[in-house]
C-alpha positions in Angstrom: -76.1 59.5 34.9 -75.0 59.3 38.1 -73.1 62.2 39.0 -73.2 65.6 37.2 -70.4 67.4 34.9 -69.1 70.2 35.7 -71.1 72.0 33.0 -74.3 71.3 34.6 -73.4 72.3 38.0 -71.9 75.6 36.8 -75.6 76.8 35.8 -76.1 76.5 39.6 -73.9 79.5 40.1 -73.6 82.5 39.1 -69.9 83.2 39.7 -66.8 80.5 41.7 -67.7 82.6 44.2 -71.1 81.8 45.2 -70.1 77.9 44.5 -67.2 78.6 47.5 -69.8 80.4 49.3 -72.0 77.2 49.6 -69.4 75.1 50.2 -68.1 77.0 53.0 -72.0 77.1 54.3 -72.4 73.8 54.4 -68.6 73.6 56.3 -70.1 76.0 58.9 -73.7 74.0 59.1 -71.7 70.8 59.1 -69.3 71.3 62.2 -71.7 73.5 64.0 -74.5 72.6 66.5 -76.9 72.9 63.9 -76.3 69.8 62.2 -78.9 68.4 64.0 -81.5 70.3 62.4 -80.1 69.2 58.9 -82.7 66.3 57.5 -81.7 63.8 54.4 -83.0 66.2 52.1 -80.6 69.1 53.1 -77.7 66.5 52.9 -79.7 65.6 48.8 -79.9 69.0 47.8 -76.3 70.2 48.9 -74.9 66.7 47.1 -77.0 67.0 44.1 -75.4 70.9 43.5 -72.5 69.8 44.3 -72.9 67.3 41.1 -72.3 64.2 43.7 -74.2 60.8 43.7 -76.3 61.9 46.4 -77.4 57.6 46.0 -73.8 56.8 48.5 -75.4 58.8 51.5 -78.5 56.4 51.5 -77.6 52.2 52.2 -81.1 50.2 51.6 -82.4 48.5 54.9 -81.2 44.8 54.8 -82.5 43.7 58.0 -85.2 41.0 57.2 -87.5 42.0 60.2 -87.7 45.8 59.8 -88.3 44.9 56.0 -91.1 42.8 57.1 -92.7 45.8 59.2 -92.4 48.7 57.2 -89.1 50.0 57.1 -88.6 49.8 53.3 -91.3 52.2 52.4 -90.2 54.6 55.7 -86.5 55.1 54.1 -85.4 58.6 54.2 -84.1 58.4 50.7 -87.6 58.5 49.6 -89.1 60.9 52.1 -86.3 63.3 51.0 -86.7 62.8 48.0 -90.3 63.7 47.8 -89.8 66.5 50.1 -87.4 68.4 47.6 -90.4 67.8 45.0 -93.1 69.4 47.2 -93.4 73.2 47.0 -94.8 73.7 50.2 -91.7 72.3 51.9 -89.1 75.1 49.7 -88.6 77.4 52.5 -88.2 74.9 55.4 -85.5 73.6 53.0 -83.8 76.7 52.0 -83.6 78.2 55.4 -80.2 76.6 56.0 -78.5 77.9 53.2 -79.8 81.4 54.0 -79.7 82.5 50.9 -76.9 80.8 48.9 -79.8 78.5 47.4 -82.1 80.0 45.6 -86.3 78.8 44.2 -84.9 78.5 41.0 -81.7 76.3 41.8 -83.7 74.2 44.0 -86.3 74.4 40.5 -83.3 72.6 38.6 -82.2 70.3 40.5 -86.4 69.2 40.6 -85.6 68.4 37.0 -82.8 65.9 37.8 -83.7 64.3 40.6 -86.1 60.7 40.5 -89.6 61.3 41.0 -92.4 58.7 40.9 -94.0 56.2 43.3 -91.6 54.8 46.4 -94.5 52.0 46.5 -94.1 50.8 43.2 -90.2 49.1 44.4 -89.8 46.0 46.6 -86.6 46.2 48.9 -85.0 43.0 46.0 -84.7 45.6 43.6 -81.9 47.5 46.0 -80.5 44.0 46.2 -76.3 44.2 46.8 -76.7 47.7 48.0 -77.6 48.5 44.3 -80.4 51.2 42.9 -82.6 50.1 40.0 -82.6 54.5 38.7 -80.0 56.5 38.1 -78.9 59.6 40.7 -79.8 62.2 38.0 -81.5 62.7 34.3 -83.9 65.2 33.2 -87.0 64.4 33.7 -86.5 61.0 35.3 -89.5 59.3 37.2 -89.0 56.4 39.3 -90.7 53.3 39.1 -94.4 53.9 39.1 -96.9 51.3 40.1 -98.3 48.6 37.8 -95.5 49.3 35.2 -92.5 47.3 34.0 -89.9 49.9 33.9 
């Protein structure tokens, strides 16, 4: 699935208010000066509460020469992605929100988003700006090396 009903982001929340609360949050962060201290994975974790396909806010790198150095496996889709799945990084991405998001929100959306091997793609599998996983699904792994997923 690639976006998320409205029953599943309600479990997010404890009331409309607190949902508002974040939006208006990320309003604030947004037209403020700290937006440049925002990284991909804020921008992930706000769209993936939000029930959004988080997938739009990342375009695959098409140019043939950065491809053939390295930029592929550098994409920020997959460094934020693996930085929402490491523990060690759950203040550093909280901080923003102060407070609105909580461990155990972060904890769920864990268990929707991809999680697997970056290494394992090639940049044809994003061919025509599409993505060989979905956005969410529980327990969803990417791609992992040597398979034929």
């Amino acid at each position: 699935m690639n976006t998320l009903s409205r029953a599943i982001t309600a479990r997010f929340f404890q009331n409309p208010e607190s949902y508002n609360a974040l939006r208006k949050q990320w309003s604030d962060l947004i037209n403020s000066e700290r937006k440049h201290e925002l990284t991909a994975a804020h921008h992930l974790v706000y769209l993936s509460l939000m029930g959004k396909d988080w997938r739009k806010g990342f375009t695959p790198p098409t140019n043939q020469r950065k491809l053939d150095n390295g930029a592929f496996w550098g994409w920020k889709m997959f460094k934020a992605l693996e930085m929402i799945q490491r523990t060690s990084q759950e203040q550093e991405l909280l901080l923003p929100f102060e407070g609105l998001i909580t461990p155990p929100m972060l904890s769920e959306i864990r268990g929707l988003l991809p999680t697997g091997n970056p290494y394992a793609y090639k940049p044809a599998d994003f061919a025509n700006i599409s993505f060989p996983f979905d956005a969410y699904a529980e327990k969803v792994q990417i791609k992992r090396e040597g398979t034929h997923e």
